[in-house]
N, C-alpha and C positions, 0 to 999 in steps of 0.2 A: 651729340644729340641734335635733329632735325628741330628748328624754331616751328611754330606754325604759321608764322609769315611763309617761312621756305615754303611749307607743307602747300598753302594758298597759291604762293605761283604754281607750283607744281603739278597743282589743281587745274589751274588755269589754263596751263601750257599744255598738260595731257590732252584737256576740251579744243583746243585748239590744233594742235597734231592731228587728234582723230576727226577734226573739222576740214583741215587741210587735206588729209587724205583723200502723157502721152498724147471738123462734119462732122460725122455721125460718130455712134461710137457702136463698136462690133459685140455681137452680143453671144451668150452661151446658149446651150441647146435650150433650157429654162426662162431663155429671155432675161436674163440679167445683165447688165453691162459687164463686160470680161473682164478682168483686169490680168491676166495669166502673162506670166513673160517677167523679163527683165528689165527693165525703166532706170535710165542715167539722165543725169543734169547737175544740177545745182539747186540750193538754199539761199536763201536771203532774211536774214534777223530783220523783223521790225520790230520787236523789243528786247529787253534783257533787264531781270530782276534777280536780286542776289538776298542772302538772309545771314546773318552769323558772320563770321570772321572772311565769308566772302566779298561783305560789304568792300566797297570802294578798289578790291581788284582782280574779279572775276571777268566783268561784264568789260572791263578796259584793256584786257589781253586777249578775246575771244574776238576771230576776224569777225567782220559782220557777211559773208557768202563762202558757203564749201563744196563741196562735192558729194553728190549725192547720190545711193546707188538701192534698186529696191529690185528684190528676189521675190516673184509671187507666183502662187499657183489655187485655182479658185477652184473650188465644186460646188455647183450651183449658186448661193450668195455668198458662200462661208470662202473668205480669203484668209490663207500662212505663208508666211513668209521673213522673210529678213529685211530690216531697217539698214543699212552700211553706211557709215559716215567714218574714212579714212581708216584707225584699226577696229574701231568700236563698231560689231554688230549688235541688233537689238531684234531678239527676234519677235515678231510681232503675229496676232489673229485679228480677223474683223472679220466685219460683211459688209456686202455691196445692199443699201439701200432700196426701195422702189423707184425711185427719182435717181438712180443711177449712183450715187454717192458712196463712195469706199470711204470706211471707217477704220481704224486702227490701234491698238494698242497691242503695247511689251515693255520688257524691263530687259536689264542683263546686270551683271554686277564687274566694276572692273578692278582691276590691282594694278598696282603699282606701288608710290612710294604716298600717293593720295588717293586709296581707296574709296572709291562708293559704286551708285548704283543710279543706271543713265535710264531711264525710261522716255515712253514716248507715247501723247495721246493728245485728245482733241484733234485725230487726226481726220481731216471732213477735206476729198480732193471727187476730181471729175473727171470722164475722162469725153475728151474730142479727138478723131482720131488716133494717130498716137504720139498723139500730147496728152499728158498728165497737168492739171493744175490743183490750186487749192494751198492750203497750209496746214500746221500742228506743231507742236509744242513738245519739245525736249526738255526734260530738266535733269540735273545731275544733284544728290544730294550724297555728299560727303562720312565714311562711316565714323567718323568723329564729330560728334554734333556741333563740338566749337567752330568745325570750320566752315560750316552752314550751307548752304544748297545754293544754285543757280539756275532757272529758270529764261527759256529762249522760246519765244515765240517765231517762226520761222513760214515764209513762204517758197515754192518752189517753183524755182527758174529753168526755163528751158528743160524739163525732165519728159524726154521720148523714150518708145518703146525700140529698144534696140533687137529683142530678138524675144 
């Protein structure tokens, strides 16, 4: 039988795997800022908060910058598309703001041997040519409540539009 110490790294490690793993900005036929395309970079945590049995060693195995990969495709404000962070997708909906602003949320559920469910929001990014900035918030919350959630506040680094 798996401890839930084990269970916690495993937790940990998985967030960490799939961690490891855009002048002006051009607009749609409706005058919206675009966001359509593919946009790669990186993450950078500037916080991390944990709840339950993740206390004291979620946030202490989780790199603090990863790889970041977003699949979108817009009609008129309303943006879908996919979150990537290493194997974990999130797929996500939003809209593009009046002041340009792309918003975002999703969830996904993952498996393993430390099931939960990674979501993602408070997502508020800009775009300037094709650079993406801005930030948003992952958190992963474990489907055994003892092993409690972890919460990543994140900004994003060098994320261009590749195609």
């Amino acid at each position: 039988m798996i401890s839930r110490n084990c269970l916690l790294v495993v937790g940990a490690i998985a967030f960490s795997l799939m961690a490891a793993a855009c002048g002006g900005s051009p607009t749609s036929p409706n005058g919206a800022v675009e966001f359509t395309g593919v946009w790669q970079g990186n993450w950078q945590r500037t916080s991390c908060d944990e709840t339950g049995g993740a206390v004291g060693n979620a946030c202490s195995q989780t790199p603090a910058s990863g790889a970041l990969r977003l699949t979108l495709t817009q009609t008129g404000t309303s943006v879908a598309g996919n979150v990537e962070f290493g194997t974990v997708v999130i797929p996500a909906t939003g809209s593009v703001n009046a002041s340009g602003a792309l918003s975002l949320t999703g969830q996904t559920h993952f498996g393993g041997q430390a099931p939960g469910t990674f979501s993602v929001s408070n997502w508020n990014t800009t775009r300037s040519g094709t650079t993406m900035n801005g930030g948003f918030t992952i958190r992963f919350v474990a489907d055994d409540p003892v092993l409690g959630s972890q919460t990543l506040a994140l900004t994003l680094q060098n994320v261009t539009r590749s195609s």
